[in-house]
N, C-alpha and C positions, 0 to 999 in steps of 0.2 A: 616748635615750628616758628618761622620768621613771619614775617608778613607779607611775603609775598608768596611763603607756600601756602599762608589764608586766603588769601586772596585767590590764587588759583582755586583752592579747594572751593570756594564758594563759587566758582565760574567754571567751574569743569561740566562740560558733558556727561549724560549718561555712561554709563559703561566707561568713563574714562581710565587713563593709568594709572588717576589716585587709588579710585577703584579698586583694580585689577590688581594693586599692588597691596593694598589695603587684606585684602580677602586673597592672596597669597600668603597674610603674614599668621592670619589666623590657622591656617591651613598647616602650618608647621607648628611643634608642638614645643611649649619649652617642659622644661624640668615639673614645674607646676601643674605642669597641664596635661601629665601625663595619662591620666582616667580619661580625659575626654579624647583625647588621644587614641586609646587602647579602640573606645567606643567607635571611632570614627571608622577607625581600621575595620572589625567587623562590621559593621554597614554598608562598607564597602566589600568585603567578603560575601555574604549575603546577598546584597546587587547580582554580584558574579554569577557565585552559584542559583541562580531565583533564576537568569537569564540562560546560564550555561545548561540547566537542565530542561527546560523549557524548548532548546533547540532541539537538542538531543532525542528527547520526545516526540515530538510534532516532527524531525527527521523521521527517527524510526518506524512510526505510525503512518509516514507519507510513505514510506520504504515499503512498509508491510503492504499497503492499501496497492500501489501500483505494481507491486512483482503478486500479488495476488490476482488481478484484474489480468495482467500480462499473460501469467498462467494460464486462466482459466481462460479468458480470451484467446491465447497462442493455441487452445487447442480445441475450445465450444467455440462455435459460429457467434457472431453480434444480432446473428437470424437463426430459429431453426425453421424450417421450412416444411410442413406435414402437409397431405393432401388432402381433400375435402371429398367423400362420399364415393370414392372410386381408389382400386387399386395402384397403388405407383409404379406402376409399368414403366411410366414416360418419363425417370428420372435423369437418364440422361440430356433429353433435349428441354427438360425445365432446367437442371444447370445450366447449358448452354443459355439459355433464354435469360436467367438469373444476371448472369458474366456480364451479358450486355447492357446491363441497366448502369445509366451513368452512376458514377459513388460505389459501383461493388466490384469491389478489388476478384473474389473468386467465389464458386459454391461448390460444394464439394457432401456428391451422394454418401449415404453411411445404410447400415444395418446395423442393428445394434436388440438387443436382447439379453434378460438375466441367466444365468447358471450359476452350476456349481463345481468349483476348481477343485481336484484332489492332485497332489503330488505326491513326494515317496514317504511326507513329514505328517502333515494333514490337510484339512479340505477347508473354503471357504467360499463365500459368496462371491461373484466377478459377475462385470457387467462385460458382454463379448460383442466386440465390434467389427463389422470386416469396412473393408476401406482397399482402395484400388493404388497401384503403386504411384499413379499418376498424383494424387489426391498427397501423399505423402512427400513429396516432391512438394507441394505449396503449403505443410507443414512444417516449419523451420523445427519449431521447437521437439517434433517429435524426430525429424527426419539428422537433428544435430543430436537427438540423446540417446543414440543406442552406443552402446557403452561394451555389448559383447554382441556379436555376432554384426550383419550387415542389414542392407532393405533391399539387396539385389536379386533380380529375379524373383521381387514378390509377388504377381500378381500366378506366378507358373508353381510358387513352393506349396508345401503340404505341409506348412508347420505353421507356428504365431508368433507372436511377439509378446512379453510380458513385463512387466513392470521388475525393478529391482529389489523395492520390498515386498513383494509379492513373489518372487523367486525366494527372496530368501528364507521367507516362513513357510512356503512349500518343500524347503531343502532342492529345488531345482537349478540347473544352470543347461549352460547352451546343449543339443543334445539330446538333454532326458525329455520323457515323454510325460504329456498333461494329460488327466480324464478332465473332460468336461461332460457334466451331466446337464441336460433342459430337461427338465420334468414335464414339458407341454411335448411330448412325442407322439408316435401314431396311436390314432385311434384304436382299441378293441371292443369285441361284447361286454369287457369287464371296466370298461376305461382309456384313460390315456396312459401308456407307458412310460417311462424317463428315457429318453436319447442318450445313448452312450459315447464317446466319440475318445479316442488318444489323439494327438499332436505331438509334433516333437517342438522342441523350444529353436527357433532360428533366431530370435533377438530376446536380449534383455536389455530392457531402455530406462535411463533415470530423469524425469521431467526435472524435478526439484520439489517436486510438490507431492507431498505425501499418499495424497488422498487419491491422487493420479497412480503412481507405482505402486499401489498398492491394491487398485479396484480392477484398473484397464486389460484387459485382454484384446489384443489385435489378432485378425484372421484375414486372409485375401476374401473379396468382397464376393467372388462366387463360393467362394467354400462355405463362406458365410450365410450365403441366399440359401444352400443345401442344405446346410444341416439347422435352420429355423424354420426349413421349410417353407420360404417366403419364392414361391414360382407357382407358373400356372402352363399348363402342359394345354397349349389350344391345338383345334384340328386345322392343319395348313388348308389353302387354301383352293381351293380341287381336288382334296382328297378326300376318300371314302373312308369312314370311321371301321375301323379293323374289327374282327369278329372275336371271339373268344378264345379262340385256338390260333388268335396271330402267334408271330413269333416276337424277339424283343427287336427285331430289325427294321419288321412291318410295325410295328407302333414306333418306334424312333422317325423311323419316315412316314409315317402318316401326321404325329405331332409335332410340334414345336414349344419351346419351354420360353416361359415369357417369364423372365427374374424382376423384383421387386424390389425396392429401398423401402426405410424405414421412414428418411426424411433426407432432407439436403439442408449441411452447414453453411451458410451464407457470411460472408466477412466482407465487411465495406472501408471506406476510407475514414470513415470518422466516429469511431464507436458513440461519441456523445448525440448524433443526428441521427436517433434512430426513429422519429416518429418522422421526420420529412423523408425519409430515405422509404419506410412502412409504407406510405403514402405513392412512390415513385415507384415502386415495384407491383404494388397492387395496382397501381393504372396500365404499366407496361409491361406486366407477363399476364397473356391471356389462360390464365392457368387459377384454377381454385387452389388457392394454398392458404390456409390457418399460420400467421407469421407471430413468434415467439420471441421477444427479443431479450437479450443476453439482462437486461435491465428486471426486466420481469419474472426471467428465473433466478436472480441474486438478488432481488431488493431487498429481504429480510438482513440478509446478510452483510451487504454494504452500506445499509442506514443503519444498524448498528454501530459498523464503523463509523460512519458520521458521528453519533450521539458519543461516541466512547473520544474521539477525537475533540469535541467538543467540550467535556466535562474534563478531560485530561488537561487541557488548556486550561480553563478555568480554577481549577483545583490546583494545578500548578503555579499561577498567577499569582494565590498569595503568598508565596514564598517571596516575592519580589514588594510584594506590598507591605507584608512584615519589615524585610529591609526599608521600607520607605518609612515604616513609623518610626525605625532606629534614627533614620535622620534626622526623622522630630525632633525625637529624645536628644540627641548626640549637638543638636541647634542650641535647643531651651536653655541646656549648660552652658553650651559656649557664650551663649547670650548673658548672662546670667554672670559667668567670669567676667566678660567685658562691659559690664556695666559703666564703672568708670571712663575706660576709652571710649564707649559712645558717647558722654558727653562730655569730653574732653572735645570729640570732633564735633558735634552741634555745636559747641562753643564756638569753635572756628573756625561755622561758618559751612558743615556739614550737611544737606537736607534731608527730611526725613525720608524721601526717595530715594535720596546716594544710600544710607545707612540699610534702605531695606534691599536693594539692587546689592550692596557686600557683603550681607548673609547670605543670599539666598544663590549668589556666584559661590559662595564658599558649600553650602551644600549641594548643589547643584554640579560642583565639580567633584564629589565623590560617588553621585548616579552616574556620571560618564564615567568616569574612573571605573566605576563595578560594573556599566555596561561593557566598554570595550573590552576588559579583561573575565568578563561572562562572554560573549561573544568569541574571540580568539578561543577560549577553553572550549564552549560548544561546539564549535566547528571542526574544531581536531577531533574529538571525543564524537562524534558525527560521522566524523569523516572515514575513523579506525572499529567503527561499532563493532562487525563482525570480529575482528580481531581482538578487540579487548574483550569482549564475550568465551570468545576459544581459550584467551588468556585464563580469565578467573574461571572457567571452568573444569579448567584442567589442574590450576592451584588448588581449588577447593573441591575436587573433585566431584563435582555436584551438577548434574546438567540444565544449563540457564538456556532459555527459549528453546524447550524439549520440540523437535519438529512432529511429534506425534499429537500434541495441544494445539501447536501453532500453524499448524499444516506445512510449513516452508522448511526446507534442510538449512537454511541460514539464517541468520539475522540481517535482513535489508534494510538499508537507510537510504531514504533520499533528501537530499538539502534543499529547501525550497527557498530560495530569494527571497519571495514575496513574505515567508512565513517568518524570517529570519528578522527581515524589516517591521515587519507587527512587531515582533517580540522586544526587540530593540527600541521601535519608537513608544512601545508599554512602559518599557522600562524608565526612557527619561521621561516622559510625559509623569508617571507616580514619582519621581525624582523629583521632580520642578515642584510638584503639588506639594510636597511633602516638604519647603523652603518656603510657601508663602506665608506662614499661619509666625513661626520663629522670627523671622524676618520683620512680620507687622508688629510684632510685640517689643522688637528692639528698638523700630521706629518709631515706637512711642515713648519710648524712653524721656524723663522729663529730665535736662540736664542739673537742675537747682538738686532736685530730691537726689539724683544720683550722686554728686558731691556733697552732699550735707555732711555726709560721713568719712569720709576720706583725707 
């Protein structure tokens, strides 16, 4: 060098383009240097992959978490609404009453009660729901997934609705007729008898969700009140209680059948406000109702997700923190080869801040390096989950994210910004750290001792 590239050199700024140009040169590998070289490369590999799987993860696990919540939301109320210490006669005009409470989108009466489904194949458990066609209409997700048959004219039909995998382990489809058994039937001297009933099948519907087409049984909401026997036969009003020898005409006109709900689904605007919203409807419907919220019957099951999302992260994490001790490693060496050019550059005029500022740019720029190219690969690989899943399932003939484990017919992925940016800024932030320790050690470099021998 001249003297007046010394002289710059000892007047340059931080990060200057001695610098920059310095820790570029190390950055390329010559003939000699081709081990620290190889080194370099996987560390930067590593980076990649440590960040690339890290999204991909915390995607799919965000994926999983909100089409499950969707689900289960799109078709359980964020309220269930039971009554307190009295018949639910009045579930029509507590709906109405529900509707009007500012925050709630709609509520929607059900019936709902266990049996037992046989079809032409075999018989299994089902929980049977009747539900008004009006009510199906502000179900998207049920009123978009019938898949055979229609929902018209359901409140007047004599048939149900059934789930698709639930059709298909019956051997049923549109058409053929369902037993349902409730074992809670009329009373005798000897007991209670099982209620026997057929249907014919008017819809088979496919939510996505396993646990749903497989359990659900739909019924129109009176056929439904009928056959649970959820009604009360009161005497009208001025009328004379019939004698024993009526006919069915005189008791038809003497009573009146007063039908019953189970509960009412409530759905409001912001699933996460469910204790101010709790609060807003117990002061504004003059109605006893015991309120259940959608939080409280899945919390087992969504803090688990939590903790599994949590430890996935972290467990994952050191995949990028290994990468980070590689830099160490892939440093000490290079530090280590340029023993001599560092004091060659203290000699003239180098500080021990320039020297440690052009290590630590030179590792530093292979955590960005294996960030952005983790990054670009996470995102694609995120982006095509469900498809690359079909992919290798169908090469390997082996089925990955079985929907009967995972409750969902797909693999969902959703990319979260904000999760993307964690991971990202993990990744350089262990980058950077993993350039200070190399970097001090070069700066101490004593230039006398390192020429002694040379």
């Amino acid at each position: 060098m001249t003297d007046s590239t010394a002289a710059s050199t000892s007047t340059a700024g931080p990060f200057s383009r001695f610098e920059w140009m310095i820790a570029g040169r190390y950055l390329r590998a010559r003939r000699r240097e081709t081990f620290i070289s190889v080194i370099s490369w996987l560390t930067l590999i590593g980076v990649a992959l440590g960040v690339a799987t890290l999204i991909v993860v915390m995607s799919v696990m965000s994926g999983f978490r909100e089409e499950l919540l969707t689900k289960i939301l799109g078709l359980n109320g964020h309220f269930t609404a039971y009554p307190i210490d009295q018949r639910f006669n009045d579930y029509d005009e507590t709906a109405l009453k529900l509707e009007e409470v500012d925050g709630v989108l709609y509520a929607i009466p059900y019936v709902e009660g266990q049996a037992l489904a046989s079809g032409l194949s075999e018989s299994t458990g089902v929980s049977v729901r009747g539900i008004e066609a009006s009510s199906i209409e502000k179900l998207d997700i049920l009123k978009d997934g019938a898949v055979l048959g229609g929902w018209d004219q359901w409140d007047q039909s004599t048939g149900v609705a059934i789930g698709q995998r639930l059709a298909e382990k019956l051997g049923l489809t549109i058409g053929d007729p369902i037993t349902i058994v409730n074992p809670n039937g009329a009373s005798t001297p000897f007991g209670k008898t099982p209620q026997i009933r057929s249907y014919p099948v008017n819809v088979i519907f496919n939510l996505g969700m396993v646990e749903f087409d497989s359990l659900f049984v739909y019924m129109p909401m009176q056929a439904a009140q009928t056959y649970f026997k959820l009604f009360d036969d009161v005497l009208r009003p001025g009328a004379v209680e019939p004698g024993i020898d009526a006919t069915d005409e005189e008791i038809d006109a003497a009573y009146e059948r007063q039908y019953q709900a189970t509960a009412v689904e409530v759905f409001i605007d912001n699933p996460d406000n469910v204790t101010q919203m709790r609060n807003r409807i117990q002061t504004d419907v003059d109605r006893s109702l015991v309120l259940y919220d959608w939080q409280q019957r899945n919390e087992t099951f969504f803090s688990a997700l939590q903790v599994e999302r949590i430890v996935m992260f972290t467990i994952l994490s050191m995949i990028i923190l290994v990468a980070a001790f590689n830099i160490i490693s892939s440093l000490v060496m290079l530090v280590k080869d340029k023993a001599s050019d560092i004091a060659v550059l203290r000699t003239m005029g180098a500080t021990r801040g320039s020297i440690m500022r052009i290590f630590s740019m030179t590792g530093f720029a292979i955590g960005v390096a294996g960030t952005v190219l983790g990054l670009i690969l996470g995102l694609l690989v995120a982006s095509n989950a469900e498809s690359l899943r079909a992919f290798v399932s169908n090469l390997t003939n082996v089925p990955i994210f079985p929907p009967e484990v995972f409750f969902l017919s797909s693999l969902p992925s959703r990319i979260n910004p904000g999760e993307v940016t964690t991971v990202a800024i993990l990744a350089l932030t262990l980058s950077f750290l993993a350039t200070l320790y190399p970097a001090w050690r070069a700066a101490q470099y004593d230039p006398v001792e390192a020429l002694r021998y040379e």
